[in-house]
Every structure is written in structure tokens, then in C-alpha cells.
N, C-alpha and C positions, 0 to 999 in steps of 0.2 A: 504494500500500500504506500500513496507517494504524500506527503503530508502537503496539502497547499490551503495555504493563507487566504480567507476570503472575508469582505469588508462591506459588501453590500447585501443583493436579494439573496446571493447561497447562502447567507447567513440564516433562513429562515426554514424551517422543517418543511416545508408546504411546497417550496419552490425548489429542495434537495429532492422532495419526493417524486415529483413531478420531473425533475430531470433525470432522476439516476433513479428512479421506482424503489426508493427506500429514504428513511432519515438515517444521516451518513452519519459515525463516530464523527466526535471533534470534542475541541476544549479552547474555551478563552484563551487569546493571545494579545500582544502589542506588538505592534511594528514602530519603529521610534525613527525620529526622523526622514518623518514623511507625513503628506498631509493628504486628507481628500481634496479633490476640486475637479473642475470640468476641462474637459478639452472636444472640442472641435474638431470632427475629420469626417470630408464626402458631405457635409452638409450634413451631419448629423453632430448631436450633442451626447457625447459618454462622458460615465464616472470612472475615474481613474484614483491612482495614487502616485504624489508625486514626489519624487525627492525636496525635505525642506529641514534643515536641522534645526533641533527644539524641537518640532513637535511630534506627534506621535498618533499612531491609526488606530483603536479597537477595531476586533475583530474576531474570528475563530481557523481554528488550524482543522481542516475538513481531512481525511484519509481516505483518501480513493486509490479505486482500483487501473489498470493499464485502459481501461476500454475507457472506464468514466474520465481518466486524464485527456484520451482522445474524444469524448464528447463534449469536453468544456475546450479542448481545442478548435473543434470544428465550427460551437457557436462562437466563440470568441473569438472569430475571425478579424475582428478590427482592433485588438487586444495579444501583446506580446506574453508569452509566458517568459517569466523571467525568473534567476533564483534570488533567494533573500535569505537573512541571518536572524535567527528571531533572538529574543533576548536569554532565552537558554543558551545558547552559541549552536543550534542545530539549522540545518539548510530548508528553507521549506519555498514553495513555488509559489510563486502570486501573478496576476492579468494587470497587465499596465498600456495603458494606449500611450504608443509613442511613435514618435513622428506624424 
């Protein structure tokens, strides 16, 4: 299972179930410098996270499987997967729109 950081809708049992036909393991995390906010791309408006030192994201570390990594790959087509250092010092995956 691949641990990834999420900070908006996957955060919500309703919307893990609907995507992955289950409510996925997880546990509170922070991401620390880094903020939410908006970016702009194709005419559309997404929520991202962005590098900003000081502040910090709540959010939850979700455990998915190989298939469900490539299902949030496929919708999050306007969304990098990227990796990240959570404040335990382990690696976990997060969707950042960049560029």
C-alpha cells in the first residue's frame, strides 16, 4: 500500500467510497510549509498545494492500493503526483497542479 497525503474531497469517506468502492485506512497528518490556494490551468480553476514556508496543510495520509494509485492518477490528470516528507520523516505522495 502507497501512503498518499490528501487535503481536500478524498478526505471525506463518501467521496473514498465512491472512488475506490470502500472507506480507505488513513490517519491525521500535517504537511508544513505549504499552503492551500488556487491555480488556474485550460480555463479551469483547481485546488492545489503550494510551497510556502510557515505555514502548514491538515490533512490525512490515505493507503492505497497499485490500481487505486492509478485511479487517482488517471482522474488527476491536471495534477502532478509528487513525493513529500511528512513530519515523521517518512515519504508519502501528494496531487499538486503545477505548471
Amino acid at each position: 500500500m502507497e501512503p498518499v497525503f490528501v487535503y481536500g474531497n478524498l478526505m471525506e469517506a463518501q467521496v473514498q467510497q465512491k472512488a475506490f468502492g470502500r472507506v480507505v485506512e488513513s490517519r491525521f497528518d500535517t504537511l508544513f510549509d505549504y499552503k492551500k490556494g488556487e491555480a488556474h490551468k485550460n480555463g479551469n480553476t483547481l485546488f492545489s498545494v503550494f510551497p510556502a514556508r510557515g505555514h502548514s496543510v491538515h490533512g490525512f495520509v490515505l493507503y492505497l492500493s497499485p490500481e487505486e494509485m492509478a485511479y487517482l492518477d488517471k482522474n488527476l490528470a491536471s495534477y502532478s503526483r509528487i513525493k513529500i516528507i511528512l513530519p515523521n520523516g517518512k515519504g508519502a505522495w501528494t496531487y499538486v497542479v503545477q505548471g
